[in-house]
N, C-alpha and C positions, 0 to 999 in steps of 0.2 A: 363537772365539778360544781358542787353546791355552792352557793356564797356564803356560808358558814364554812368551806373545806376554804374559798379564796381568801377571807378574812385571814385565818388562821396563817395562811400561805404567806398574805403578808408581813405580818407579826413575824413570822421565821425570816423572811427575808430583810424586813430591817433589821433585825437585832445581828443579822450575821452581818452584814455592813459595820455596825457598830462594834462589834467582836475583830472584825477586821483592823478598825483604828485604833482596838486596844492591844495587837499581835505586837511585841517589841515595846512597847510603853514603857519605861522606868520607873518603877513605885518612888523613886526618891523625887519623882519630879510631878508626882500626882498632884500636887499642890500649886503647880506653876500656872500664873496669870499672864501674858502679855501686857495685861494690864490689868488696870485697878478695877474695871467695869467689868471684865471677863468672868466668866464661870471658869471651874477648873476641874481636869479628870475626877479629881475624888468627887468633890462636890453634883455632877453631872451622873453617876453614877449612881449614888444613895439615890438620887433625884429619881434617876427611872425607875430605882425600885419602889420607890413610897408611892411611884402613879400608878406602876404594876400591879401593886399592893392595891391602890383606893380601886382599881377595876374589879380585882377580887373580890371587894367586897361587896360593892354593888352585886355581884353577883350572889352577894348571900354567903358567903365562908367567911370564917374570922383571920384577921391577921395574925402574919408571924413575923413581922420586922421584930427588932428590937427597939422600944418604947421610945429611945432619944432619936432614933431614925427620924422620925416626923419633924420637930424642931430641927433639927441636924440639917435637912433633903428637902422636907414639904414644900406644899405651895407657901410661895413668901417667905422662904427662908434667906435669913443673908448669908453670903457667902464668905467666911474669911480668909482674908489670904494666905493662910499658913495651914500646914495639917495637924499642929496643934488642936485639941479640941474635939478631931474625926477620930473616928475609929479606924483603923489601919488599911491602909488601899487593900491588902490581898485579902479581907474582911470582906469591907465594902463589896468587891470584886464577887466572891462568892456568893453573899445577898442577892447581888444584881442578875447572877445566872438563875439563882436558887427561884427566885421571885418570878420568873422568867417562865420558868421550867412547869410552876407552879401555878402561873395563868394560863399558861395553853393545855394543863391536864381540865382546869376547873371550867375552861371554855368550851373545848373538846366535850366534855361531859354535862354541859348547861343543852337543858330540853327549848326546843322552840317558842314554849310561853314564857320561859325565864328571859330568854335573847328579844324576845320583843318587849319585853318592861322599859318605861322611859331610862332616857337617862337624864336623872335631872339635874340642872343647870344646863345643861345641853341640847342643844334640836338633837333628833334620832331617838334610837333606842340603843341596847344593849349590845346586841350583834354590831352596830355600826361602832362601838366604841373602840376597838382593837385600832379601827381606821384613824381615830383623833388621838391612840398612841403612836399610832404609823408616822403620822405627822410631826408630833412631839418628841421622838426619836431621830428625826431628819434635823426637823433644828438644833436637838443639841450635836448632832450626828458635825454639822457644820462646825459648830463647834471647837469640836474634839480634833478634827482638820487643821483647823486654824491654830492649836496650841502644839501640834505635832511638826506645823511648819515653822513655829517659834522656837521651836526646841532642834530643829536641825535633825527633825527623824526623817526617813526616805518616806514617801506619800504610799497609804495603804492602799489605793486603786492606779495601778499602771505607773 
């Protein structure tokens, strides 16, 4: 296996973790916090799509969110406590697979001198970034854990 085929491998394997926390979710309760600090399903979602999205583009393709994504999800966005505002979980929902689906085609198909370009703000390169979404999936991945067990759902692992 290449380390461009394990990268990849990873990328699949978190997101199906996190596809797992979302099996049974209640759209009516996408919006629910624990608390006032907390992130919340809708809001965590847009999220991963807008970083799915900014890897893409480092890679040179143009986005496909929809415009108010970024304010809505981006880096430093607040989050408010109501879904007021979002655009509808089974939306969001679809973004976040579509966006998904849509990094591991343009990864898949990025040539070796494109995957070694910096990445900037970040030590590594390009190839290694999929790794700093690996990451950034597991934290909000915890997350989405902790609002499932506030909501009284049964645990997505065991």
């Amino acid at each position: 296996m290449t380390e461009k085929e394990r990268v990849i491998a990873n990328l699949r394997m978190t997101r199906d973790a996190i596809v797992e926390l979302l099996d049974g979710f209640p759209a009516d309760q996408a919006a629910h916090r624990p608390s006032d600090t907390d992130n919340h399903a809708l809001w965590i979602l847009g999220h991963l799509a807008v970083t799915d999205e900014w890897i893409i583009k480092k890679l040179g393709e143009k986005g496909q969110l929809p415009a108010a994504y970024d304010g809505l999800f981006g880096y430093q966005s607040m989050v408010h406590g109501s879904a007021d505002g979002y655009p509808p979980f089974d939306e969001v929902r679809n973004q976040f697979d579509a966006v998904r689906q849509r990094l591991l085609d343009v990864f898949e198909a990025a040539d070796a001198a494109t995957l070694a370009e910096p990445l900037v703000d970040y030590e590594g390169d390009l190839l290694g970034a999929p790794l700093l979404l690996a990451w950034h999936e597991g934290w909000h991945s915890g997350q989405l854990s902790s609002i499932r067990r506030a909501l009284g759902l049964k645990p997505a692992f065991g």
